[in-house]
C-alpha positions as CSV (number, residue, x, y, z in Angstrom):
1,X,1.9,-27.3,6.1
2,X,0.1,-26.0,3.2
3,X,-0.4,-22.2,4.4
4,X,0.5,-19.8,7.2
5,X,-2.0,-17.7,8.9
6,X,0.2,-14.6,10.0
7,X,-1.1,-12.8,13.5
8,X,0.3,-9.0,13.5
9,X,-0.4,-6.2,16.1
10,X,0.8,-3.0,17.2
11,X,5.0,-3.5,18.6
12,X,4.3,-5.2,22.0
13,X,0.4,-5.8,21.5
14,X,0.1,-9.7,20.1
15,X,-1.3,-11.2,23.3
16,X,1.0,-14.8,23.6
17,X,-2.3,-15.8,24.8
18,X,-4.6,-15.0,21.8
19,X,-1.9,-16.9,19.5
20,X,-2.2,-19.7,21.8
21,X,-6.1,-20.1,21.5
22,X,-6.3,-19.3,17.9
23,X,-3.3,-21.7,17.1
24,X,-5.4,-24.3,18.9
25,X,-9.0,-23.4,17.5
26,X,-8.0,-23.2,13.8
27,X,-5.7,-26.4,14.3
28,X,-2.2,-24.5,13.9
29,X,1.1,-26.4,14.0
30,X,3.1,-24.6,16.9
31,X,3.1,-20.8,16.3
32,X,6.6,-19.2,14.8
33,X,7.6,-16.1,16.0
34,X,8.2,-13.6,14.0
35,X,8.5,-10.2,16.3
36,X,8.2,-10.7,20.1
37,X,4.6,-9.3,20.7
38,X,3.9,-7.9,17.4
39,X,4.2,-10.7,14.6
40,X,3.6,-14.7,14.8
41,X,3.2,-17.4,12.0
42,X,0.5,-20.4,12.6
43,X,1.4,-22.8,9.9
44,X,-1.8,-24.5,9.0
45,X,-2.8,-27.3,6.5
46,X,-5.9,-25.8,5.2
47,X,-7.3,-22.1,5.3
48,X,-8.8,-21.6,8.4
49,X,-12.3,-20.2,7.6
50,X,-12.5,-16.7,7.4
51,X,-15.9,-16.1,9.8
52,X,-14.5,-18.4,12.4
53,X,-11.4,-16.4,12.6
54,X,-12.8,-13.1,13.2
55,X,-14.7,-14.7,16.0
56,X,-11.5,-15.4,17.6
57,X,-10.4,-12.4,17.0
58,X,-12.9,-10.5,19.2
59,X,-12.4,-7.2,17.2
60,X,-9.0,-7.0,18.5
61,X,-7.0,-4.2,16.5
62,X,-4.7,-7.3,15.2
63,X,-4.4,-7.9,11.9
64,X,-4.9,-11.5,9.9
65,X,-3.4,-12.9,6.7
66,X,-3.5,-16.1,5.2
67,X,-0.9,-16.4,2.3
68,X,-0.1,-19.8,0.9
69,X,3.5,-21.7,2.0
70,X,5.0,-22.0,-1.6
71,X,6.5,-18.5,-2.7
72,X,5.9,-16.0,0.0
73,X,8.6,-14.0,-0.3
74,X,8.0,-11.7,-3.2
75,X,10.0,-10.1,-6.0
76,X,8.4,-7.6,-6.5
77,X,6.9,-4.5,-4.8
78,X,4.1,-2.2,-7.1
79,X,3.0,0.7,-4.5
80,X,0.9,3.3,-4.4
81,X,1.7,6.6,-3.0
82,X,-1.1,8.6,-0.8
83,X,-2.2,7.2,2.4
84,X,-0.2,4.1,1.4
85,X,3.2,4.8,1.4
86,X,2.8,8.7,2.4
87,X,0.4,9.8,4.9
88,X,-2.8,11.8,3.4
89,X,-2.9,12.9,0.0
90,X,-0.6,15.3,-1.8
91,X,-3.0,16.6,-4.0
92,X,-5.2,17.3,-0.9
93,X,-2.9,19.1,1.0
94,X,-1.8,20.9,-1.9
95,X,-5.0,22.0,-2.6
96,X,-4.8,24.1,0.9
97,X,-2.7,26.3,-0.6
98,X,-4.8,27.2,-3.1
99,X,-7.9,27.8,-0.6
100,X,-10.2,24.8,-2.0
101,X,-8.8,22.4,0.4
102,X,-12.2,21.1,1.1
103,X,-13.4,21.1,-2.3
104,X,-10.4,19.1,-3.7
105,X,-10.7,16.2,-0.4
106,X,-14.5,15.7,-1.2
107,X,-13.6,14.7,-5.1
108,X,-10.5,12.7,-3.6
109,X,-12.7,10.8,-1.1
110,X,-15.5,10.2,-4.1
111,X,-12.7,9.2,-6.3
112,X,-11.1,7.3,-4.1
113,X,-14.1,5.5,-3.2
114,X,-14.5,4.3,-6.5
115,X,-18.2,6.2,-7.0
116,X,-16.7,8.4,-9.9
117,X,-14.3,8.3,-12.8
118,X,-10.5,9.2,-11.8
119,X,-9.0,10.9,-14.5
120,X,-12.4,13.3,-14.8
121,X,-11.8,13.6,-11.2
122,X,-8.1,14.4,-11.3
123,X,-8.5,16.9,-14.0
124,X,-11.3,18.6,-11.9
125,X,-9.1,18.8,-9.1
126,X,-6.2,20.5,-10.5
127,X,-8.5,22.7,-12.6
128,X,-8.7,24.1,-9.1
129,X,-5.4,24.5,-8.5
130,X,-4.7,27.0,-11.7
131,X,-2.6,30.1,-10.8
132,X,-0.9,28.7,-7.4
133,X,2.7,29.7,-6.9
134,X,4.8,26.3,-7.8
135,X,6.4,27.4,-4.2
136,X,3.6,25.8,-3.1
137,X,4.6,22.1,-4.2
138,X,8.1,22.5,-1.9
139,X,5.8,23.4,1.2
140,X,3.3,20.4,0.7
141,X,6.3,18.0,0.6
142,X,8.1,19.4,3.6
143,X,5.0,18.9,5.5
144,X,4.2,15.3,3.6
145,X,5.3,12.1,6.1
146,X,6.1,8.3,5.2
147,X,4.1,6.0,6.6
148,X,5.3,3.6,9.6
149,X,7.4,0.8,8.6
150,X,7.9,1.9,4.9
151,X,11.6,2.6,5.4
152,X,11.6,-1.2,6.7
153,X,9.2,-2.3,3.8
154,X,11.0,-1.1,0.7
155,X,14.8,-1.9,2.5
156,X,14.0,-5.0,3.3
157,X,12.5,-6.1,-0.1
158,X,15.3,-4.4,-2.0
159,X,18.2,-6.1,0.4
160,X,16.6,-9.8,-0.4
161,X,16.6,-9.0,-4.2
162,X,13.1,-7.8,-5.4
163,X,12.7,-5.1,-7.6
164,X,10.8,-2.0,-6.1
165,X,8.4,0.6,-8.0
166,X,6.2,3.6,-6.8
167,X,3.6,4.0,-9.2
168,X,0.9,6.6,-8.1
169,X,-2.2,8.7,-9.4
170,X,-0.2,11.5,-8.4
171,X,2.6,13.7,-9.3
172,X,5.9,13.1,-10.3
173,X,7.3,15.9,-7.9
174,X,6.0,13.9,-5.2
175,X,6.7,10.1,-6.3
176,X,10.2,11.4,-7.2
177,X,10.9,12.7,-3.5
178,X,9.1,9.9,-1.8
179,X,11.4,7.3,-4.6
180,X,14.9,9.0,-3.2
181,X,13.7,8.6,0.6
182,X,13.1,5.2,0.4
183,X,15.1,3.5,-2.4
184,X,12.2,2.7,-5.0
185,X,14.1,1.4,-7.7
186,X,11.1,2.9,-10.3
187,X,8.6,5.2,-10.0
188,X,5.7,6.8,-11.9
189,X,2.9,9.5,-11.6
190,X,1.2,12.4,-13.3
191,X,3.1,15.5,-14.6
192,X,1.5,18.6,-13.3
193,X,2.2,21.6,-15.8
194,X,3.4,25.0,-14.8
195,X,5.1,28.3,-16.8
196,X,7.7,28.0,-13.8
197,X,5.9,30.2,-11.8
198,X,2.3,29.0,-11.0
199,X,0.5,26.0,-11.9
200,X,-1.2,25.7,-15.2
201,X,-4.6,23.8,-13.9
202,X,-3.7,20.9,-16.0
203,X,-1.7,17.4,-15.9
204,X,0.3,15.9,-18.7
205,X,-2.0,13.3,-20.6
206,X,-2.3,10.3,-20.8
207,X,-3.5,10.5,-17.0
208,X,-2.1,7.8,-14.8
209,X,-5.1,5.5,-13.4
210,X,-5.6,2.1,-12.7
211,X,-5.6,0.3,-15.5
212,X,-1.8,2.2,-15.8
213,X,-1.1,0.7,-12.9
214,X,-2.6,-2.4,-13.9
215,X,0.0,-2.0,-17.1
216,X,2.7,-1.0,-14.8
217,X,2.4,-4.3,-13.2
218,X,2.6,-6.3,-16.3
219,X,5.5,-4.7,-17.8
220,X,7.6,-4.8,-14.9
221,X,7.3,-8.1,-14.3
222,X,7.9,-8.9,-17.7
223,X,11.1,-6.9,-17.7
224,X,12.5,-8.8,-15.0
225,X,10.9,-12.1,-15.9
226,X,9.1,-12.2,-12.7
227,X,6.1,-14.6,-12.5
228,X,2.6,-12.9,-12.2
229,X,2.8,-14.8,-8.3
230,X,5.6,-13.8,-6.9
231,X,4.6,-10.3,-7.8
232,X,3.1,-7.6,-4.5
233,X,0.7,-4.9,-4.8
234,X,-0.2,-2.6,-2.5
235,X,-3.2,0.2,-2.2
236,X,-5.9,1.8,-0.7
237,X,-8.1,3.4,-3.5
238,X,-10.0,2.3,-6.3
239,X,-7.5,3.0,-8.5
240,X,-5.6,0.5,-7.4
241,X,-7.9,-2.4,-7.8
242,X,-6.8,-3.6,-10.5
243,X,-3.2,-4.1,-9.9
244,X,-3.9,-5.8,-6.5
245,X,-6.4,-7.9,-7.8
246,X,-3.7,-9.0,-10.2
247,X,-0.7,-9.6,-7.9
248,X,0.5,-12.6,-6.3
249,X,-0.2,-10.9,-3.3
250,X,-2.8,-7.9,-3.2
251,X,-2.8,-6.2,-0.1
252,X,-5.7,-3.5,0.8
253,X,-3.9,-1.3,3.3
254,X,-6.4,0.6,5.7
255,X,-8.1,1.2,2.3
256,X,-11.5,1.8,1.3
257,X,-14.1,-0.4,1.9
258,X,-14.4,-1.6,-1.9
259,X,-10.6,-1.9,-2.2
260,X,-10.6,-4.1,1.4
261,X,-13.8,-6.3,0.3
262,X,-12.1,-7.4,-3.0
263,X,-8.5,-8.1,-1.6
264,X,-7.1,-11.0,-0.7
265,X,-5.2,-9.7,2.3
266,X,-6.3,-6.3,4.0
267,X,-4.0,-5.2,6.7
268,X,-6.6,-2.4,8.4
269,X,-4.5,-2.0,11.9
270,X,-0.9,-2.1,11.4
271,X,1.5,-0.8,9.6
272,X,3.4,-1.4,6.4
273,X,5.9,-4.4,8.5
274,X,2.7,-6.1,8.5
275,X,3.4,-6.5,4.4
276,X,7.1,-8.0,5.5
277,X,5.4,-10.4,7.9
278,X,3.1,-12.0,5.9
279,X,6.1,-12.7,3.7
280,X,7.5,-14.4,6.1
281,X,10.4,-11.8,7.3
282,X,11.4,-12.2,10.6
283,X,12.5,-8.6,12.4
284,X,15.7,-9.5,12.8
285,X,15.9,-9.7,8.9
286,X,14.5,-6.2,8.0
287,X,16.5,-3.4,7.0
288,X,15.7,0.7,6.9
C-alpha cells in the first residue's frame, strides 16, 4: 500500500460497520485497528477522492485523514497554544478581568480569522488590558484547561523520540505553565510587560506571529537535523498557516474555516489522539 486513510471518532463511536463499507467503497486493504471503536487504518493504494469520501461519510462526526505510508511517524511536534492545546484563549479570558472581555474576543475572533493583521491586533488587545492587577494572570491559568488527549499527544511523541515545542501568539506565562504540564521540550510566546504590580498595556517586541512560527519550524528542525517531512504542525488560526502549510504533516484542528480549507489534514470532531492516529500509534502505545 501506498497510503492509509485513518477513520477516527469519539472513544466507542467508529461504527465496525461504516469501516466496513468505506473499506469496501474506496477499495481498502482489510482495515487495521487502531482503538476498538474509536480509531482504524484502511491502507489504500491510491488516495481515495476526497468528494466521494465525504459521501460515505454521511456527515457522521468522524474524522478522515489520508497521510502517505512512507514516514508517518513524525519527529517533531510545533503546536500552538489557544484552542489547540489549551481550551479558549488566554488572552480572552484574561481580558474578563479587565472588564473588556467582549471587546478583546471580537479582535481575537477577527484575528484569528485571518481578516486583520495579528500583531496590530495583539497590541490593541493588550492596550486594553493596561492597569490590571498581574494577580490577574494566576486566576486565568487556574481556570485555563488542556485539551482532550494532549497529555497523550505530547507523551507519546516525546516517549518514541521526537522533539516537542509550544510556540504560541501568546504569553510566556501561559506557554511556560502549559510547557511543565505536558512535557514540551521548547516553548515560545510573547512577553507581556508589567512594573510587578499591574500590566503595562504592552508586549515585548518583536511580536510573535506566523511567520515566527513559520521561523520556529525551520530552526528547529535544523537544530535537530530533522527533515522538513517528518516535521508536525498543529493550529487553528491564521497565524498558524504558515507553519502548517510547511510541515510534513499540517493538521487544522477544529480551526477556522481558512486554516481548515488550506490544510492537508483537518481533524474538526475529535480530539488531539486523532493527531497520534494518523501517525499510525496504536492506543496501546500512547503514554500520558
Amino acid at each position: 500500500m501506498s497510503f492509509f486513510l485513518t477513520l477516527v471518532a469519539a472513544p466507542g463511536q467508529l461504527d465496525p460497520g461504516l469501516v466496513e463499507r468505506v473499506t469496501r467503497s474506496v477499495g481498502a486493504d482489510p482495515p487495521i485497528v487502531l482503538s476498538p471503536g474509536e480509531a482504524a487504518d484502511l491502507p489504500c493504494h491510491t488516495p481515495p477522492d476526497p468528494a466521494d469520501l465525504q459521501s460515505l461519510l454521511d456527515g457522521l462526526p468522524v474524522d478522515a485523514v489520508v497521510t502517505p505510508a512512507a514516514g508517518r511517524r513524525k519527529r517533531l511536534l510545533l503546536a500552538d497554544m489557544d484552542s489547540t492545546i489549551v481550551e479558549g484563549e488566554t488572552l480572552d479570558e484574561l481580558a474578563r478581568f479587565a472588564g473588556v472581555g467582549e471587546r478583546v474576543a471580537a479582535i481575537t475572533a477577527r484575528a484569528m480569522a485571518g481578516e486583520i493583521d495579528f500583531k496590530g491586533a495583539l497590541r490593541e488587545r493588550v492596550a486594553l488590558l493596561a492597569g490590571l492587577d498581574v494577580a490577574a494572570l494566576a486566576q486565568t491559568w487556574a481556570a485555563t484547561r488542556l485539551m482532550p488527549g494532549a497529555h497523550a499527544l505530547v507523551g507519546t511523541m516525546r516517549a518514541h523520540g521526537a522533539v516537542t515545542a509550544l510556540v504560541s501568539g501568546g504569553f510566556t506565562f501561559f506557554t511556560s505553565r502549559v510547557a511543565d504540564a505536558l512535557g514540551f521540550d521548547r516553548h515560545r510566546a510573547n512577553v507581556l510587560l508589567d512594573d510587578g504590580a499591574s500590566l503595562l498595556g504592552r508586549v515585548a517586541e518583536p511580536i510573535l506571529d506566523r511567520s515566527a512560527k513559520l521561523d520556529s519550524l525551520r530552526e528547529l528542525s535544523a537544530e535537530h537535523g530533522i527533515a522538513a517531512d517528518a516535521t508536525l504542525a498543529v493550529g487553528d488560526g491564521a497565524n498558524d498557516l504558515e507553519m502548517i502549510r510547511a510541515a510534513g504533516l499540517g493538521v487544522a484542528f477544529h480551526a477556522k474555516p481558512i486554516v481548515a480549507e488550506a490544510a492537508a489534514a483537518r481533524i474538526d470532531h475529535t480530539s488531539l489522539r486523532a493527531l497520534l492516529f494518523i501517525q499510525g500509534y496504536t492506543a496501546s502505545e500512547f503514554h500520558a
